[in-house]
C-alpha positions as CSV (number, residue, x, y, z in Angstrom):
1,X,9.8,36.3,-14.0
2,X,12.4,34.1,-15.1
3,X,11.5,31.0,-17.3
4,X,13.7,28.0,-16.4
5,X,13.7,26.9,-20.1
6,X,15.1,29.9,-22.7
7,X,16.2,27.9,-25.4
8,X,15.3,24.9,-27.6
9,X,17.7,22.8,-29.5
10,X,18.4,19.1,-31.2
11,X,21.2,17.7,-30.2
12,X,23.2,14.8,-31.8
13,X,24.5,12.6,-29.7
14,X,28.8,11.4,-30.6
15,X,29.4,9.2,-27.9
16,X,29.2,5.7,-29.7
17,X,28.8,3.6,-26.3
18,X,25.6,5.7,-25.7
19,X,23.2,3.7,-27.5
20,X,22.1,1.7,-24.6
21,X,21.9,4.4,-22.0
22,X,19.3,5.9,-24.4
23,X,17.1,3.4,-25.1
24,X,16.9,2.6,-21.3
25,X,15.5,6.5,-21.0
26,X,13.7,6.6,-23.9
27,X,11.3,4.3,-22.5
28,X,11.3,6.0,-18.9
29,X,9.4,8.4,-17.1
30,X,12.6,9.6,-16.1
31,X,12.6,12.3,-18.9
32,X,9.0,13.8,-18.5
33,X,9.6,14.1,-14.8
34,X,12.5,16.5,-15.7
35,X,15.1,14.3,-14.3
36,X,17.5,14.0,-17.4
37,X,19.5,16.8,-18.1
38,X,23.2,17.6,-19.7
39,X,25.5,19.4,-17.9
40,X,28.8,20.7,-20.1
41,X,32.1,21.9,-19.1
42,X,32.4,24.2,-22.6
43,X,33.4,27.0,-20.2
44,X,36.3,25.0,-19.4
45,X,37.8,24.1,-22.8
46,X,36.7,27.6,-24.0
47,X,39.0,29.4,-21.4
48,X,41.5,26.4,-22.0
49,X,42.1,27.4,-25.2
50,X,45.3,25.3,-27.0
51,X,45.7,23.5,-23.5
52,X,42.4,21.4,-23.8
53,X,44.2,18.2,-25.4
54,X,46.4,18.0,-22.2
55,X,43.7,19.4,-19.3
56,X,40.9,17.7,-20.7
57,X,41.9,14.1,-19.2
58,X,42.0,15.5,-15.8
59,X,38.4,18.0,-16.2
60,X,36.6,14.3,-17.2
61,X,38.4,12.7,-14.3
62,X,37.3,15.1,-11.6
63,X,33.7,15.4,-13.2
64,X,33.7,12.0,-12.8
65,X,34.4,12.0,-9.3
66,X,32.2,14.5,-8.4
67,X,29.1,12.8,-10.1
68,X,29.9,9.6,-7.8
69,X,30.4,11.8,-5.3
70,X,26.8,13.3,-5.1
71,X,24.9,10.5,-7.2
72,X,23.7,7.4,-6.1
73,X,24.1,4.3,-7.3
74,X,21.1,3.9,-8.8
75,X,21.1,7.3,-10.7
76,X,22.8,7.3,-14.5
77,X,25.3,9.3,-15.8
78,X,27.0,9.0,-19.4
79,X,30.1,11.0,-21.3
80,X,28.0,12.0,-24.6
81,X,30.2,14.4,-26.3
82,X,33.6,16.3,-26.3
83,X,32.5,18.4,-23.5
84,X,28.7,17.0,-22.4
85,X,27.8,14.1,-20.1
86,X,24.0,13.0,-19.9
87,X,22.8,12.7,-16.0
88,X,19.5,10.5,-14.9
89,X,18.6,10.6,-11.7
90,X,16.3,7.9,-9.9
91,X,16.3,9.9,-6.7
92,X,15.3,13.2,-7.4
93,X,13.0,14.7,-9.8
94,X,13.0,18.3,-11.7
95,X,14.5,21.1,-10.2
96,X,15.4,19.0,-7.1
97,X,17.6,16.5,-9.9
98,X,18.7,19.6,-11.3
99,X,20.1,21.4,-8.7
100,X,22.1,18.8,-8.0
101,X,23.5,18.7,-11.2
102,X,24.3,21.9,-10.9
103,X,26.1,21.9,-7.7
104,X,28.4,19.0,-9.4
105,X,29.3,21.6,-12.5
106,X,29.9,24.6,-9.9
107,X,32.2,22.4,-8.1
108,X,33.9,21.5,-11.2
109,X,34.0,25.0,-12.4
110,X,35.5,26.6,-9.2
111,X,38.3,24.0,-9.2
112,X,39.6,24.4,-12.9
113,X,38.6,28.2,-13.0
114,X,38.8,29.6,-9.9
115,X,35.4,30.9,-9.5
116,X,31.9,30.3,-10.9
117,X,30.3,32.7,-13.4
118,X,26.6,32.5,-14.2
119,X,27.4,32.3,-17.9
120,X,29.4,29.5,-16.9
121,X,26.9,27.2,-15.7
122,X,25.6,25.3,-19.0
123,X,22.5,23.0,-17.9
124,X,20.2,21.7,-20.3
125,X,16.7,19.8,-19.8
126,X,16.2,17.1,-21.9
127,X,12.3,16.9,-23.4
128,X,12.9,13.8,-25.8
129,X,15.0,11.2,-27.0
130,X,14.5,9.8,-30.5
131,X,17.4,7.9,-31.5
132,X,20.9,9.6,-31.5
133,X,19.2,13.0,-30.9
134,X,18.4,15.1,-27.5
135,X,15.7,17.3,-27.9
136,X,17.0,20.0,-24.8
137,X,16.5,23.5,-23.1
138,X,18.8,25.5,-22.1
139,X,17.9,26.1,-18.1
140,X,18.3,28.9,-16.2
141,X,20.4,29.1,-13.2
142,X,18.5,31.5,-11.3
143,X,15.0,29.0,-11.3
144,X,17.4,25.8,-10.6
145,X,18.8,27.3,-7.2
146,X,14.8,28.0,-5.9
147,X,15.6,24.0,-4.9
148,X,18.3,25.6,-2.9
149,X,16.6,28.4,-0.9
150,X,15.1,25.0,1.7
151,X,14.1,27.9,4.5
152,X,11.7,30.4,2.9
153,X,8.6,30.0,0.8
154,X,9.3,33.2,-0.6
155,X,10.4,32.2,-4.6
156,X,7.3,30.1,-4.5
157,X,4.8,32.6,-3.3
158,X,6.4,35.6,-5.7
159,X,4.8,33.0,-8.3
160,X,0.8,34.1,-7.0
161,X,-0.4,36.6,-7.1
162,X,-1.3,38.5,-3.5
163,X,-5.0,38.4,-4.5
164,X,-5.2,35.1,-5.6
165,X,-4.3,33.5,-2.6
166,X,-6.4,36.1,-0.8
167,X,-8.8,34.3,-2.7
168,X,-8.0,31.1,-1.5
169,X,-6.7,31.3,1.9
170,X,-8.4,31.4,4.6
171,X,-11.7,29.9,4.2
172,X,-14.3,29.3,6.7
173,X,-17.7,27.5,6.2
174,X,-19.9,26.6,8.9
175,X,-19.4,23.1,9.9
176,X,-22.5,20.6,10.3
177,X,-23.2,21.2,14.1
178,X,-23.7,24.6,13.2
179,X,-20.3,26.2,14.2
180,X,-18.0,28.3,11.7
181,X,-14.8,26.5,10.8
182,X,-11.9,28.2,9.3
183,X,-9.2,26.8,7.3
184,X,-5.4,28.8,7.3
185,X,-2.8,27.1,4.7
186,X,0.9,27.1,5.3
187,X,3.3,26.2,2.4
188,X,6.3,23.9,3.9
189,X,9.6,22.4,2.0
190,X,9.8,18.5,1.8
191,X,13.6,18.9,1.5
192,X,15.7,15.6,0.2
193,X,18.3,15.2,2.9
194,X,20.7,13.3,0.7
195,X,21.1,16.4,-1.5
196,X,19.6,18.8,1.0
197,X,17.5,20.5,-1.5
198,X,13.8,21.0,-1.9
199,X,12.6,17.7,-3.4
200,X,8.7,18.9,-3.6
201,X,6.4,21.9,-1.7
202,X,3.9,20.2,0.6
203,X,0.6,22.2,1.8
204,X,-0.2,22.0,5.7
205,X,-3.9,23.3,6.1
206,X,-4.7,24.4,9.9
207,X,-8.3,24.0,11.0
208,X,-10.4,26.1,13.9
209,X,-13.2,27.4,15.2
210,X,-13.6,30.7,14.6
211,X,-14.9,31.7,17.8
212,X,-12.5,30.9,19.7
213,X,-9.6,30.2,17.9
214,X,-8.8,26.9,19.0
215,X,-7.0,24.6,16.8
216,X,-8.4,21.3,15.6
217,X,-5.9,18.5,15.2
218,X,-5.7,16.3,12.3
219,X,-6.6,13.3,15.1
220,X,-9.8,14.9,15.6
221,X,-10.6,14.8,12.1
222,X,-12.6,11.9,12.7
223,X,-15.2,13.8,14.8
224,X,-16.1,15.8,11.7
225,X,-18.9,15.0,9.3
226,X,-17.8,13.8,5.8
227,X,-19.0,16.9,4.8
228,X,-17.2,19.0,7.0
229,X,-13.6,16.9,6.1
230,X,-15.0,17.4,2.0
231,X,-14.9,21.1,2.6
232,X,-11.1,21.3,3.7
233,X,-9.8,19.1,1.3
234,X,-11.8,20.8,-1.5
235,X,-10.0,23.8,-0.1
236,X,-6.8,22.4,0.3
237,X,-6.9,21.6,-3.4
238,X,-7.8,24.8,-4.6
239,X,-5.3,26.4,-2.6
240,X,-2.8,23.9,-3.5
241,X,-3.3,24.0,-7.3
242,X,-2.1,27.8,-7.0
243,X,1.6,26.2,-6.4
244,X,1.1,23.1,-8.5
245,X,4.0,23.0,-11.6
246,X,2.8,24.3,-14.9
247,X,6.0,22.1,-16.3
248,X,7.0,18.9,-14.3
249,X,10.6,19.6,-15.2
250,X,10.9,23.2,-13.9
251,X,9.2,23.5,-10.8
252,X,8.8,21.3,-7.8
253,X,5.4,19.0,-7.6
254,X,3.3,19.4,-4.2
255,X,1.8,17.3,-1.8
256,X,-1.4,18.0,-0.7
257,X,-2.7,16.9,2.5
258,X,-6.1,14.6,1.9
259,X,-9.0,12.1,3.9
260,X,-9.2,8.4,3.0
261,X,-12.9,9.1,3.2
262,X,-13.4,11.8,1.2
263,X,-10.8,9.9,-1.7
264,X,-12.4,6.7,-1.2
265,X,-15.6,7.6,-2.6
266,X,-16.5,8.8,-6.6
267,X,-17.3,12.2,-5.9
268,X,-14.3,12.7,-3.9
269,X,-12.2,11.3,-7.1
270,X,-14.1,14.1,-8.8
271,X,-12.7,16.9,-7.4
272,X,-9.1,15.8,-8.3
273,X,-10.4,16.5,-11.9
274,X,-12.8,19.6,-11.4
275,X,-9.7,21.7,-9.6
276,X,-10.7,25.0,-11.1
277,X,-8.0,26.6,-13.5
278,X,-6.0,23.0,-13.7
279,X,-5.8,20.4,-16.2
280,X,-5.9,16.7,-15.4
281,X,-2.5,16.3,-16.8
282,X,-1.3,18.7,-14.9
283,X,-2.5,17.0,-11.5
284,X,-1.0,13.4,-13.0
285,X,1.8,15.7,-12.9
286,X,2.6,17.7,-10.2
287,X,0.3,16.8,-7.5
288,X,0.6,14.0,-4.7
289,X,-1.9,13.2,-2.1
290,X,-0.7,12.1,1.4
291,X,-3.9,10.2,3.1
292,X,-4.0,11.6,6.9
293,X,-6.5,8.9,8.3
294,X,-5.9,5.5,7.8
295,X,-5.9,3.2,10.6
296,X,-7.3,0.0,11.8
297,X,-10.4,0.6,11.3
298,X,-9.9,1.0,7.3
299,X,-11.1,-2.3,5.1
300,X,-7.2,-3.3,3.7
301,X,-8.9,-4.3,0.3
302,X,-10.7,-1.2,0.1
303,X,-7.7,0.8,0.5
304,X,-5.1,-0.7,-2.1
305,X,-8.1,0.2,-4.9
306,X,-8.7,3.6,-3.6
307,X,-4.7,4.2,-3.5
308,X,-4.5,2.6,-7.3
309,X,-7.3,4.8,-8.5
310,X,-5.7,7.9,-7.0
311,X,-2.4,7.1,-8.3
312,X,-4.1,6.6,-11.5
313,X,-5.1,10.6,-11.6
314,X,-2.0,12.2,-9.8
315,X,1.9,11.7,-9.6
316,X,1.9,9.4,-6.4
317,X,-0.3,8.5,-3.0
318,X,1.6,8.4,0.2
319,X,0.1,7.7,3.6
320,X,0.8,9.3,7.0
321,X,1.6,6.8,9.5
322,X,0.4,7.2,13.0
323,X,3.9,7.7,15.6
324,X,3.4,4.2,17.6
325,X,5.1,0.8,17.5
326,X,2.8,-0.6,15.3
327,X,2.7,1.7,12.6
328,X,2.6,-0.4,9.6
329,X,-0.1,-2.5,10.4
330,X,-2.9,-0.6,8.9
331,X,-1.0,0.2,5.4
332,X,-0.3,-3.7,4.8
333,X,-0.8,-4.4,1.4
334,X,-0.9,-1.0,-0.4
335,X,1.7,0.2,-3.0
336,X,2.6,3.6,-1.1
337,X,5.1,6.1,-3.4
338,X,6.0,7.8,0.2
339,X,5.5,6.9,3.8
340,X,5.4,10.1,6.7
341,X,5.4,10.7,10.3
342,X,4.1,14.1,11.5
343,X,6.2,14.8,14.3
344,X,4.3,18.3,15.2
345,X,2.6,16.2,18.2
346,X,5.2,14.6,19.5
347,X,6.6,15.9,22.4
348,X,9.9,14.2,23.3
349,X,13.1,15.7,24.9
350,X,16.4,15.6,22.1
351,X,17.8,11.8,23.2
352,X,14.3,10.4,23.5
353,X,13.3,12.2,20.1
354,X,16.6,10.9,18.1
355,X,15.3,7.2,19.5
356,X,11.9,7.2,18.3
357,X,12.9,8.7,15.4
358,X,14.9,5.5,14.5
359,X,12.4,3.4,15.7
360,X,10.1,4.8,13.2
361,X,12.2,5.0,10.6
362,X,13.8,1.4,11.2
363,X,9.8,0.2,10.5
364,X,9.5,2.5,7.4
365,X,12.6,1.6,5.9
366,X,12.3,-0.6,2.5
367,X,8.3,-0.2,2.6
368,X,8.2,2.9,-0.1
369,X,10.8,4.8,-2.0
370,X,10.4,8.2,0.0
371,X,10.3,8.2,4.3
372,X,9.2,11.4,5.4
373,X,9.7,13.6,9.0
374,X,7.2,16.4,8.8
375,X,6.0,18.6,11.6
376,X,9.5,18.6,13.0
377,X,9.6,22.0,15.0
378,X,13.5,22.9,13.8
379,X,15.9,22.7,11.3
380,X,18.5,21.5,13.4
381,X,16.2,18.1,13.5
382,X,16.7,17.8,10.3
383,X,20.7,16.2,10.8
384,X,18.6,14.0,13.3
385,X,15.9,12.6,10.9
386,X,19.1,11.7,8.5
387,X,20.6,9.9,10.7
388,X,17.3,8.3,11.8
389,X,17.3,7.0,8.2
390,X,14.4,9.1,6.4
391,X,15.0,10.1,3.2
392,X,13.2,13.4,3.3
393,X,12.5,15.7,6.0
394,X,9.9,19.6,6.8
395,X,9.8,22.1,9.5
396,X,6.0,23.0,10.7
397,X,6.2,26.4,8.9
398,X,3.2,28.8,10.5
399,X,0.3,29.8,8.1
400,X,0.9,31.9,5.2
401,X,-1.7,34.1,6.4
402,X,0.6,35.0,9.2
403,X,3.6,35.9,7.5
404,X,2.5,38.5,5.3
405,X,4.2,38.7,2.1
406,X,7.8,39.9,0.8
407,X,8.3,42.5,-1.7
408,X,10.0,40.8,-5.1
């Protein structure tokens, strides 16, 4: 298996203006999360030989354009060297920040070469900055463009073993009325549709009896005993920690789907800290929750602590809002990191779809750094949800169980 980092190195840093840029990092989380890297254009000058002096004006210009071209406003990037540049993103973290470095230096390359070797592409993560000096890793190509492959769960999946998640998915247990629920998991892309790369993995556990087969919706949750809704998210955990990131920086974090009531009490916490085979840093890491029952019925003051002690043990809480007018009104109050809408329920015709999904979004909008559309049943919805104004869209993939597994 490849290892996204194969090589660590100090680098000094001979850019004199750079000083301030890295004291702003250096006291960021912007640098654990794997969202600082250096991209170099070496290839460039080495193939330019004696005609660097003259080309180099003109490589510097058009990186330059290309960074404002697929950066935001709010993302960094610096000229640190002869040949280097130093890029922070505030958008995207990891491999989802990297990739889109990456896309930047393969644009750059085609245009001045003519094509784009693998040895070309020259990305390094930065792990610490201590004055002058980058501590960095050289990154490998082949793990950045996983961000890339939006439509297939495959690279992930190649990462578990086949009797692992055996292990792990499905699950049944018999449910407190006596019948035998069973729990498939599917593994979806939360793709960031400014960069249209996988931002983070999100887990989608389907519930049903296993008599008959018949699917239990997420609504119906609430018909379950706490028990019962305790048994899928302890199992949506454990399956979920199989894909969580051993190294923030290299792989993707994942959201797992979670209950208000089983988080909002102790011994629910607990279990976000007794995930078999995972650290607690590496929860505070890679893993987010996404709470799938709030409503009106949940005490506002009880909520905010519940979503600061939970943020306190992973990477970030977000809560799934329920598709109506009034969507808002039972999150008021709480610090959210993300904000979704499953659209798997809703059953609109394409004009009547593209309106509600800018009615939603139009209430979303400004309430939480990430607005997801999940659940959507097609990635052609996915130009649809951009437009809407969500910042991250997922197509309802079916159950891993059902797909089988590819061959690596």
């Amino acid at each position: 298996m490849s290892r996204a980092h194969v090589g660590m190195t100090v680098s000094k840093i001979t850019a004199a203006d750079a000083a301030t840029v890295l004291e702003r990092l250096a006291g960021s989380d912007r640098v654990e999360r794997g969202a600082v890297y250096v991209i170099s254009v070496e290839a460039i000058r080495e193939r330019s030989g004696e005609r660097w002096p003259k080309k180099r004006d003109d490589v510097w210009g058009y990186l330059g354009r290309k960074l404002n071209e697929y950066l935001s406003y709010q993302d960094i990037h610096h000229r640190i060297s002869e040949t280097d540049v130093l890029v922070a993103m505030t958008t995207e973290d990891g491999v989802a920040a990297q990739a889109v470095g990456m896309k930047v230096l393969e644009d750059v390359l085609e245009f001045f070469l003519g094509s784009v070797e693998r040895m070309d592409i020259r990305i390094r993560s930065v792990s610490r900055i201590e004055g002058d000096e980058l501590t960095v890793a050289d990154l490998d190509p082949a793990v950045i463009a996983k961000a890339r492959e939006t439509e297939s769960s495959a690279p992930f999946r190649r990462q578990v073993s086949t009797e692992r998640e055996r292990e792990r998915n499905p699950i049944s247990f018999v449910a407190a009325n006596g019948q035998r629920l069973r729990v498939d998991f599917a593994l979806e892309h939360v793709i960031s549709l400014s960069h249209k790369v996988t931002a983070v993995l999100r887990v989608e556990p389907m519930v049903s009896f296993s008599a008959t087969g018949e699917i239990i919706p997420t609504r119906r949750f609430a018909r379950l005993s706490d028990a019962d809704v305790l048994a899928i998210d302890r199992a949506t955990l454990a399956f979920g920690a199989l894909f969580m990131p051993v190294d923030a920086r290299s792989q993707p974090p994942v959201i797992l789907p979670a209950s208000f009531r089983t988080m909002g009490g102790r011994k629910g916490r607990q279990e976000l800290v007794s995930i078999e085979g995972v650290t607690p840093e590496r929860v505070r890491q890679g893993m987010m929750l996404e709470f799938i029952d709030i409503d009106r019925g949940t005490p506002a003051g009880r909520m905010v602590e519940v979503v600061s002690l939970v943020g306190s043990l992973t990477r970030g809480v977000l809560a799934r809002l329920q598709p109506t007018r009034d969507a808002l009104e039972p999150i008021q109050g709480a610090r959210f990191n993300g904000l979704s809408i499953d659209f798997s329920d809703v059953t609109l015709p394409r004009p009547k779809l593209e309106a509600f999904m800018r009615l939603m979004a139009h209430q979303m909008r400004g309430k939480a750094p990430a607005l997801i559309a999940q659940g959507l049943s097609d990635f052609r919805h996915m130009d649809m949800a951009d437009d809407a104004g969500f910042t991250h869209a997922g197509v309802r993939s079916p159950p891993l169980t059902n797909l089988g597994r590819e061959v690596a």
